[in-house]
C-alpha positions as CSV (number, residue, x, y, z in Angstrom):
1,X,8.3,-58.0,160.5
2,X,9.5,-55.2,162.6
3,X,9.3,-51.6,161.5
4,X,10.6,-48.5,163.0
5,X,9.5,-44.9,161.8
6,X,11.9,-42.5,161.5
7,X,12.1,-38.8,161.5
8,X,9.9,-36.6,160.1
9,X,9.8,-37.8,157.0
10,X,8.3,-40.9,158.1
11,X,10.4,-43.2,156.1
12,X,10.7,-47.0,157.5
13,X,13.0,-49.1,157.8
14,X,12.7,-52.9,157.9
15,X,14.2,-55.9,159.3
16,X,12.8,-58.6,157.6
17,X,12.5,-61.8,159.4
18,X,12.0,-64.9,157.8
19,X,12.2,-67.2,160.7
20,X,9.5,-65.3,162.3
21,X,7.8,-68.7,163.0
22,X,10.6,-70.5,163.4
23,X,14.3,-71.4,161.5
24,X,13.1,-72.7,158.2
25,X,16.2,-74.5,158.2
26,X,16.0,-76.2,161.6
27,X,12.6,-78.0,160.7
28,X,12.4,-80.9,158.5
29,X,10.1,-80.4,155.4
30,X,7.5,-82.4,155.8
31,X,6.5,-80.4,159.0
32,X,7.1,-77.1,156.9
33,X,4.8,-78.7,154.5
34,X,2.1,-79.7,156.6
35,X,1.9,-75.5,158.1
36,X,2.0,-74.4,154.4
37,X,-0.8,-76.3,153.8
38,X,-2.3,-75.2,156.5
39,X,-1.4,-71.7,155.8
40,X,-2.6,-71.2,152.1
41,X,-5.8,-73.2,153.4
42,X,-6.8,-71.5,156.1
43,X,-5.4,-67.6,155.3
44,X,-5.8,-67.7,151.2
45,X,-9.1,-69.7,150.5
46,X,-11.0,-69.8,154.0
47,X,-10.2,-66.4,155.2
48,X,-11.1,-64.2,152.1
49,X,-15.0,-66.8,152.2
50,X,-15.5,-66.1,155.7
51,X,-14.9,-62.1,155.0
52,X,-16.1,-61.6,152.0
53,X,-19.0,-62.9,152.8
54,X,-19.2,-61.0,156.1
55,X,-19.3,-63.4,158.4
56,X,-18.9,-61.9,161.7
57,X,-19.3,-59.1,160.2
58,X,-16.1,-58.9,159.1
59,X,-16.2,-56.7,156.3
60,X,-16.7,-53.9,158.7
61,X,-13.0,-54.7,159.9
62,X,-9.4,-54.8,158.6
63,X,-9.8,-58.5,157.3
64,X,-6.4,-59.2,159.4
65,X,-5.1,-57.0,162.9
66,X,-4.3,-57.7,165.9
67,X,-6.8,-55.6,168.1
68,X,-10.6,-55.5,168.7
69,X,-13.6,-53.3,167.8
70,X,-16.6,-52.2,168.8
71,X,-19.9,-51.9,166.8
72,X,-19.0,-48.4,165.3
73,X,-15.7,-49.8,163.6
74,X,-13.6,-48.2,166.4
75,X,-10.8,-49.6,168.3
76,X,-12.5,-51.4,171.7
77,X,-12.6,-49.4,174.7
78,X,-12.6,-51.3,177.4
79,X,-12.9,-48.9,180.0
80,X,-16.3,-48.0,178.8
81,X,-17.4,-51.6,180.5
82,X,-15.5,-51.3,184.1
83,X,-16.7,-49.4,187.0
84,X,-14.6,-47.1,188.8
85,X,-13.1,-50.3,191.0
86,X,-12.0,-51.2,187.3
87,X,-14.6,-54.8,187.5
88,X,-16.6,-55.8,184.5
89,X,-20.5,-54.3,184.4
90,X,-22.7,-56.3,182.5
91,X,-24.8,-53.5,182.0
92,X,-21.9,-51.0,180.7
93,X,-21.1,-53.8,178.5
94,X,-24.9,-53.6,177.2
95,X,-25.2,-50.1,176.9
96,X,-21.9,-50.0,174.9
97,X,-20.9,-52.8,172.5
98,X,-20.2,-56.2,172.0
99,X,-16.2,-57.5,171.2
100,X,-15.9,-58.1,167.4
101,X,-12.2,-59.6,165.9
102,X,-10.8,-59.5,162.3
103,X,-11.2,-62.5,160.1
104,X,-7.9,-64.1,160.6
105,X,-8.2,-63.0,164.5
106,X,-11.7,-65.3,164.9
107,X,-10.2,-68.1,163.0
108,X,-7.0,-68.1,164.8
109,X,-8.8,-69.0,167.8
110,X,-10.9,-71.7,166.5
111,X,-7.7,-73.1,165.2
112,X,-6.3,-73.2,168.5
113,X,-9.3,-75.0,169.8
114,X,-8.6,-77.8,166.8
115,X,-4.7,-77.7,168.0
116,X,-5.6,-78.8,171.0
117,X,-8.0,-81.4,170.9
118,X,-6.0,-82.9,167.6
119,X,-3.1,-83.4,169.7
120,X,-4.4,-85.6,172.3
121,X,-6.4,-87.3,169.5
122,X,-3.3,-87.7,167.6
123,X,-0.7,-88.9,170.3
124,X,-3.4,-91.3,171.2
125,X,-3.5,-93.1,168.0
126,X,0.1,-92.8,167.2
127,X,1.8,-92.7,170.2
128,X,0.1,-94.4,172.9
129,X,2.0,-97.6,172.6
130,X,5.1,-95.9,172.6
131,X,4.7,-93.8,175.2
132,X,2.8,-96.7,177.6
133,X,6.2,-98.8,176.6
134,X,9.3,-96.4,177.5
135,X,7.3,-95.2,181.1
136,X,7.4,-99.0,182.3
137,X,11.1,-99.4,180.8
138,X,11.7,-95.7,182.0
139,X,13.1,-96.8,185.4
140,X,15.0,-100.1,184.2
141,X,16.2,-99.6,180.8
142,X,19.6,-100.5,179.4
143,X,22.0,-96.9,179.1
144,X,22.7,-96.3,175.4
145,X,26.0,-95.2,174.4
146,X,25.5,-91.8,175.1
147,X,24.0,-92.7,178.6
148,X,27.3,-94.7,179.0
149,X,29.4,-91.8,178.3
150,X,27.7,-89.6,180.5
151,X,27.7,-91.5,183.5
152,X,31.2,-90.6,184.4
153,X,29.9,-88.0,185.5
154,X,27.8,-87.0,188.3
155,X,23.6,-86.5,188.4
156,X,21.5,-83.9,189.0
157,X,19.8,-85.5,192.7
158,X,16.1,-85.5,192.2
159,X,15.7,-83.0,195.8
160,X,17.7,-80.3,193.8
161,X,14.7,-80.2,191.3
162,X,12.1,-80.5,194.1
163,X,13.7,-77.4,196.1
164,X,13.4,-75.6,192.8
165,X,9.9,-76.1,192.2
166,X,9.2,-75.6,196.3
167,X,10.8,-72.3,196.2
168,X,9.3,-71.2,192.6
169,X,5.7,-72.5,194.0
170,X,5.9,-70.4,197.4
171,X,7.0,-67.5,195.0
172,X,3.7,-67.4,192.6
173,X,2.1,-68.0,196.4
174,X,3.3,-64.4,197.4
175,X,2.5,-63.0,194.2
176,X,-1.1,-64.4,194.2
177,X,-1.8,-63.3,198.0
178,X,0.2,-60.3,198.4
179,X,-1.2,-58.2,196.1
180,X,-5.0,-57.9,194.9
181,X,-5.4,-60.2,191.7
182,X,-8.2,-62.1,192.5
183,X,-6.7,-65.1,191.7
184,X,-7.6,-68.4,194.1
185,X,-4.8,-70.4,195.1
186,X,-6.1,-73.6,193.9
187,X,-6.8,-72.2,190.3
188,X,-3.0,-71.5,190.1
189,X,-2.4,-75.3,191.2
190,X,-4.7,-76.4,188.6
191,X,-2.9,-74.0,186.4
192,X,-0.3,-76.3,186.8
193,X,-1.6,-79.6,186.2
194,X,-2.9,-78.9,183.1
195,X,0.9,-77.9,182.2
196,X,2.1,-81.2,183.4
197,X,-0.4,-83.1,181.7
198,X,0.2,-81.8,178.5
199,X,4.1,-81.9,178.5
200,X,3.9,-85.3,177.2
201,X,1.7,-85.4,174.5
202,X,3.1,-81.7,173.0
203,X,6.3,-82.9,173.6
204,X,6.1,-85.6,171.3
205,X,5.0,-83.8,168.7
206,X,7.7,-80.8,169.3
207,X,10.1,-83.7,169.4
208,X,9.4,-84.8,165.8
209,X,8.0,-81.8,163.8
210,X,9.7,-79.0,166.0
211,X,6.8,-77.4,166.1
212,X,5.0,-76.9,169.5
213,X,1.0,-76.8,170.4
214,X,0.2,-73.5,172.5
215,X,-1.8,-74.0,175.6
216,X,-2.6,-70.2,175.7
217,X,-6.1,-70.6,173.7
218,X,-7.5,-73.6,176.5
219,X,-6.0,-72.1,179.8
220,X,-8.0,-68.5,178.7
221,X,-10.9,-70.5,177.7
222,X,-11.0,-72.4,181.1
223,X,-10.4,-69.6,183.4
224,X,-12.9,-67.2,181.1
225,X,-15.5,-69.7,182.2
226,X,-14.7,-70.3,185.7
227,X,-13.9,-67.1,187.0
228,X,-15.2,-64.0,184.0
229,X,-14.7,-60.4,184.7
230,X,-10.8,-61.3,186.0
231,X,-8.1,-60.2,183.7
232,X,-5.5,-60.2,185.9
233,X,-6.4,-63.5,186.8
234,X,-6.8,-65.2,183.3
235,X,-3.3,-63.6,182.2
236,X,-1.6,-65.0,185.6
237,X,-4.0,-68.6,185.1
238,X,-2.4,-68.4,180.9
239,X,1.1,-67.9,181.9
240,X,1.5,-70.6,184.1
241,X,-0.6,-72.9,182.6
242,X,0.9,-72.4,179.2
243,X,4.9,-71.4,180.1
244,X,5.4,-73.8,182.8
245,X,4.9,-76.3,180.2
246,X,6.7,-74.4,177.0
247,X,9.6,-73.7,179.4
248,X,9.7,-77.4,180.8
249,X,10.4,-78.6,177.0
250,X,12.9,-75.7,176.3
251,X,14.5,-77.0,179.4
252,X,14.2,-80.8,178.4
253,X,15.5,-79.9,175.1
254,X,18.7,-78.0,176.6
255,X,19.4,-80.9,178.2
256,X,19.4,-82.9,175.3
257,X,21.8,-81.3,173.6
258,X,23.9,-80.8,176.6
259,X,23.6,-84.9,176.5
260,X,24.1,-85.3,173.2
261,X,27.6,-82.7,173.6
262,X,28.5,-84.6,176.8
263,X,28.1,-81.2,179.1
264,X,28.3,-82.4,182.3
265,X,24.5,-82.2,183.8
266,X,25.3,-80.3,186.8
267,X,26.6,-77.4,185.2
268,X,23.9,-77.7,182.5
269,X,21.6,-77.3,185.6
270,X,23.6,-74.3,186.9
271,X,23.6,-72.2,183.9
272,X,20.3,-73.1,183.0
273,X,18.7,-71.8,186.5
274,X,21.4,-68.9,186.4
275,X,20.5,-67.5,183.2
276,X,16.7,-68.0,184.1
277,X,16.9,-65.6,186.7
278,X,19.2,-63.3,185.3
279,X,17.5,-62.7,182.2
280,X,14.1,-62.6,184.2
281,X,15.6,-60.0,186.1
282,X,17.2,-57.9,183.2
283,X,13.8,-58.2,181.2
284,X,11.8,-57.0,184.3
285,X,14.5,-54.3,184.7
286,X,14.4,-53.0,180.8
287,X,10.4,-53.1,180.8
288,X,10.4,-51.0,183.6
289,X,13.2,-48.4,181.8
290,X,10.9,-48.6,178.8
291,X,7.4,-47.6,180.4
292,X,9.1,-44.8,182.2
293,X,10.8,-43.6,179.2
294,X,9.3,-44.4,175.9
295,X,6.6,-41.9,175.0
296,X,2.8,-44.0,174.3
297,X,4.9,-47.1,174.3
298,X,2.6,-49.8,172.4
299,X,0.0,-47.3,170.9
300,X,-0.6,-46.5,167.2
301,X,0.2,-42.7,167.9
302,X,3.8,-43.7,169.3
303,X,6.2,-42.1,166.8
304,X,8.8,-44.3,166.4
305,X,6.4,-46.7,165.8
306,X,7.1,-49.2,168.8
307,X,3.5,-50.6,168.4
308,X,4.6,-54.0,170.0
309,X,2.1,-55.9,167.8
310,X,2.8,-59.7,170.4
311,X,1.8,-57.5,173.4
312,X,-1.1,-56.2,171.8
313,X,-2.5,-59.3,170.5
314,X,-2.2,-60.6,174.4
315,X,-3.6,-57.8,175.5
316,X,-6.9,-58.3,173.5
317,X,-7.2,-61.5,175.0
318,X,-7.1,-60.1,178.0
319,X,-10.5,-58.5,177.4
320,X,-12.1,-61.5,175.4
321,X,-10.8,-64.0,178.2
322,X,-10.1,-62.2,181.1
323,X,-12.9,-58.9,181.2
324,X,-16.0,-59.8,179.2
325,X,-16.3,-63.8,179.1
326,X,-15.7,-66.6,176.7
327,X,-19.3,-67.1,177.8
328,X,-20.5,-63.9,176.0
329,X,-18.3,-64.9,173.2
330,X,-18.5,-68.2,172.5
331,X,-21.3,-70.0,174.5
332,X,-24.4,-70.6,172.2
333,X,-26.4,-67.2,170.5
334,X,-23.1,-65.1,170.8
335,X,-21.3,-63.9,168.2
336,X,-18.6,-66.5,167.4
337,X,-20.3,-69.6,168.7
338,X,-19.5,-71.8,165.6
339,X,-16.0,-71.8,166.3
340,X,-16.4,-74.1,169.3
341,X,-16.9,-76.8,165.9
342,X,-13.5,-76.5,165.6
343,X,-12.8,-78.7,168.9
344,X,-15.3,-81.7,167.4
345,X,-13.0,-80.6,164.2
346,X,-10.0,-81.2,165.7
347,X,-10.6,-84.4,167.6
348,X,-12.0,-85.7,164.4
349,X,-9.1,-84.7,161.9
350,X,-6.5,-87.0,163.2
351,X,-8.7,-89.8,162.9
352,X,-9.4,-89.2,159.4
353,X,-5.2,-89.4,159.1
354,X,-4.7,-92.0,160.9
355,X,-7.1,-94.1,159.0
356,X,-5.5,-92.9,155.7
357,X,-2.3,-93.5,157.0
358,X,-3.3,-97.1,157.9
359,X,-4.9,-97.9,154.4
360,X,-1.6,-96.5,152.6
361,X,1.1,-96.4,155.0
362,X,4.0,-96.3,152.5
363,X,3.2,-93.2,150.5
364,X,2.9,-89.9,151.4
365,X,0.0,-89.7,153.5
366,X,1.8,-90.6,156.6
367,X,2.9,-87.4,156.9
368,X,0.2,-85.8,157.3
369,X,0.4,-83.8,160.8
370,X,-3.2,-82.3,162.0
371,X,-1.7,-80.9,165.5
372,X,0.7,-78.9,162.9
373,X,-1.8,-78.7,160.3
374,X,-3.9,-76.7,163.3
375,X,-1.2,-75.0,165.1
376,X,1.2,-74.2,162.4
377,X,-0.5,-70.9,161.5
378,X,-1.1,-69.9,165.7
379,X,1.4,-66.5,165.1
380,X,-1.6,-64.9,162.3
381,X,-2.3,-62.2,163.7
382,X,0.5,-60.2,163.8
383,X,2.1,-62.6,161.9
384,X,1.0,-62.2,158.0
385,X,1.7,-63.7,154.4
386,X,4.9,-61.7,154.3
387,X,6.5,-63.9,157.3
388,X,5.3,-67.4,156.5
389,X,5.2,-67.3,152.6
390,X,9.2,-67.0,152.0
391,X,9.5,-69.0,155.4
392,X,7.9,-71.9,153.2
393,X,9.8,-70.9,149.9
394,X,13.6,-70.7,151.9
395,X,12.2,-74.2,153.9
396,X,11.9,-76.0,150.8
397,X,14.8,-75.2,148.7
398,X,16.7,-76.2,152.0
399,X,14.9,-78.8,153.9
400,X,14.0,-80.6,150.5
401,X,15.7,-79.7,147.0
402,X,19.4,-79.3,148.6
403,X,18.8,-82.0,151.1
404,X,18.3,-84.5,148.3
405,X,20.4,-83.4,145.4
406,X,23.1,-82.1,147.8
407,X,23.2,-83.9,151.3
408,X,26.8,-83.8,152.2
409,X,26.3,-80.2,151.8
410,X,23.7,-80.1,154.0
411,X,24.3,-82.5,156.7
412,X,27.8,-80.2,157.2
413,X,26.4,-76.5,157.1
414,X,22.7,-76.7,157.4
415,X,22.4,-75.9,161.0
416,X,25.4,-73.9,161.1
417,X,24.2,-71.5,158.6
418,X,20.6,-71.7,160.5
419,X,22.4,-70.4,163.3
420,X,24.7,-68.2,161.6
421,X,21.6,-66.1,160.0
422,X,19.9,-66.0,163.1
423,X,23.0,-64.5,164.6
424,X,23.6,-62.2,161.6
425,X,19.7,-60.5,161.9
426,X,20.6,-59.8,165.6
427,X,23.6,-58.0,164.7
428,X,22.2,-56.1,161.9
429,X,19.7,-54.9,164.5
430,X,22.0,-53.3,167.2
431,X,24.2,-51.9,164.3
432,X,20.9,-50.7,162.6
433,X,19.8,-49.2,165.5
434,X,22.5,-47.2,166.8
435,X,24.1,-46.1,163.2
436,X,20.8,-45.0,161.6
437,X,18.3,-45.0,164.1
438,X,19.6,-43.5,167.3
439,X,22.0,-40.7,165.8
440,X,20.1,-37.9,165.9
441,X,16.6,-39.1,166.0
442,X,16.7,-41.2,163.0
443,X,17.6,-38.1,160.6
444,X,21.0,-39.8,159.3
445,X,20.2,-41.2,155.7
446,X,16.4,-40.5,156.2
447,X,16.0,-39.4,152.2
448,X,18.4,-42.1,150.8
449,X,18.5,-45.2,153.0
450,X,15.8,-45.7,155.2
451,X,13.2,-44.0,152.9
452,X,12.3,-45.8,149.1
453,X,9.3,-47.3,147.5
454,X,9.9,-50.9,149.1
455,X,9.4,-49.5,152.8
456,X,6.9,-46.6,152.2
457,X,4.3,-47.0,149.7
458,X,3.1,-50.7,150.9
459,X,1.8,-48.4,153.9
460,X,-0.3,-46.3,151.9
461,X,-2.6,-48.9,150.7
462,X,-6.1,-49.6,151.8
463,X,-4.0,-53.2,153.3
464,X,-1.0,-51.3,155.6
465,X,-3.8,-48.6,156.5
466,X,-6.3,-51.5,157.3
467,X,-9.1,-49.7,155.3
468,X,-12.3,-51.7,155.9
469,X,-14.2,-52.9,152.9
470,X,-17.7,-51.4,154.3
471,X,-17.3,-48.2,155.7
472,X,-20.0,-46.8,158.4
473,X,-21.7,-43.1,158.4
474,X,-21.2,-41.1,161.6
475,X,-23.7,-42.7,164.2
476,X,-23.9,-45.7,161.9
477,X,-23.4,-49.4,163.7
478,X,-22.9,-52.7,162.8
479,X,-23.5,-56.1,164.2
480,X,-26.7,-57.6,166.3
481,X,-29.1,-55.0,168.1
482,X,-29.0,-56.6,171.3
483,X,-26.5,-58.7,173.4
């Protein structure tokens, strides 16, 4: 959800976003079903018994946000554990505190672990046959009719791909030795091998559910390990690791469709590398404009409430991963060692599925989708109840009651209505933005608009103030005495 406060009467206004995790009319139901699941599993019945019954101390915490805390209940500051060359100090880190996350934060991660073990045990056991079968027919197999169409016109030669990923490798080669990241060359090769190793298997399971796995959780964990007390390297090791593959199937899937729309591939190629680099530019450029103009930009103080909730959850990783250690988080003894279960969990789960699937392969057991299951729930935190409850409710009435009673209907507006809303939120935004919230710093309609019960008062509970349920006294800590 975003939310901007305005004016001094600290009314909000809110642009509610149902496809927060994704168009609820662009994924079939049976996916949508399998994150629901997932969802009310993991957020309504595990999360309330793991906090209520204070496991990882979690009563001492919001039981869902998107930042870390140190044992007085107080915001994490990491600069109490770097010396003045800004490295990690084991012995600052003892004298101060260890890393403690919110309920939904810890289980987030230990369903990523599951995500990505289930995914290589699932394409295994449905999908390794398939995918064995089309790479020996890859090189020899008979054009369908769409193939046919599109040969008329002319390829994309391999070497214009190669000078692509030449120039774009020399690049992060510049930005790795030019400036003082402490990140080794041949982590950022292995960076990418994991990327290309997982296209495959993730993209088969984007390809059918429309949902995609996250390498972000393994890349951190694997770089935390190899080379702690780095954040700059463990954010440069994530992003490459984990984009170069999410772009690679954005980019596959572009080209689909271009396929599919009989877009010649050349100029698919064109404005796909065009646009990459203009809109890396622009971003860069408005970033820039934003930290030099936007008053405590991404901090709970800012007043127009630009808290950039994403950002922060990345930069808390930052200091799990990156400046204290997966090892002094995870390994045995620490604080949230049982979630490395959730890896045995999640290599197991498919199993169990496929076996089902196997016994009673005609029924509705063979949808059942662990890698979604897993994964489905990855944007909790910031992400709440509020973004994937009437995701779920809008999926089904879509994706399954008008689907079946009304097909025609749907097969001819579906999509074009998907895209329509998604189009319509963006122009609500800008209009939003510079009719109420720009004129005159937000003042315009601040009693009568912006301001009312629906946008106000659900911030004054003990939820939207994230009240803990076990307050400490002043000079009172929780958690274990030593670490």
């Amino acid at each position: 959800m975003c939310n901007c406060k305005q004016g001094r009467n600290e009314a909000y206004l809110h642009l509610p976003q149902i496809a927060y995790v994704g168009s609820p009319l662009a994924t079939p139901w049976w996916a949508e079903a399998n994150i629901t699941v997932g969802f009310v599993f993991f957020l309504w019945i595990l999360t309330p018994i793991l906090h209520y019954t204070n496991t990882w101390y979690g009563l001492y915490m919001p039981i869902s946000s998107r930042t870390s805390y140190d044992n007085t209940g107080k915001k994490y500051k990491v600069t109490k554990i770097l010396t003045e060359d800004k490295v990690f100090d084991p012995e600052l880190y003892k004298a101060y505190s260890p890393l403690f996350l919110s309920t939904t934060f810890a289980l987030s991660y230990g369903l990523s672990f599951a995500s990505i073990t289930a995914t290589l045990s699932h394409c295994f056991l449905y999908y390794r046959k398939q995918i064995w079968k089309q790479a020996r027919r890859a090189m020899h197999e008979q054009p369908d009719v769409h193939a046919c169409l599109m040969s008329r016109y002319k390829q994309v030669p391999e070497w214009w791909y190669a000078i692509i990923f030449v120039t774009m490798f020399a690049a992060g080669l510049v930005c790795i030795l030019v400036w003082d990241t402490k990140f080794p060359v041949p982590w950022f090769i292995l960076a990418l091998v994991i990327a290309f190793f997982y296209v495959i298997p993730i993209g088969m399971i984007q390809a059918i559910t429309n949902q995609q796995v996250g390498l972000n959780v393994i890349t951190e964990l694997i770089i935390g390990y190899g080379l702690p007390g780095r954040p700059i390297a463990m954010m440069m090791f994530k992003t490459w690791g984990y984009i170069t593959m999410a772009q690679a199937l954005t980019f596959t899937s572009d080209f689909k469709l271009g396929h599919y729309m009989k877009v010649p591939p050349r100029a698919m190629f064109f404005g796909q590398v065009i646009c990459a680099a203009l809109a890396g530019t622009v971003q860069l450029a408005v970033q820039s404009w934003m930290f030099s103009n936007i008053e405590g930009m991404c901090t709970d103080t800012q007043k127009d409430k630009f808290t950039c909730p994403s950002t922060e959850v990345f930069g808390t990783a930052s200091i799990i991963w990156g400046v204290i250690g997966p090892a002094r988080q995870f390994s045995v003894g620490q604080i949230y060692q049982a979630l490395c279960l959730f890896f045995l969990i999640g290599a197991i789960a498919p199993v169990v599925g496929w076996a089902l699937n196997k016994k009673w392969p005609n029924t509705w057991v063979r949808f059942i989708n662990f890698p979604v299951i897993f994964s489905g729930t990855g944007l909790i935190p910031p992400a709440t109840a509020i973004n994937y409850a009437p995701w779920a409710v809008v999926g089904f009435i879509f994706q399954y009651v008008i689907r079946r009673r009304h097909f025609s209907w749907w097969a001819k507006y579906n999509y074009v209505l998907s895209a329509g809303l998604d189009a319509g939120v963006a122009i609500s935004a800008v209009l939003t933005f510079f009719i109420l919230q720009y004129p005159k710093a937000g003042e315009i309609g601040a009693d009568t608009i912006q301001e009312w019960w629906g946008n106000t008062i659900p911030w004054k509970t003990a939820d939207g103030l994230g009240t803990p349920m076990r307050k400490l006294t002043k000079g009172e800590k929780f958690g274990p005495t030593t670490w």
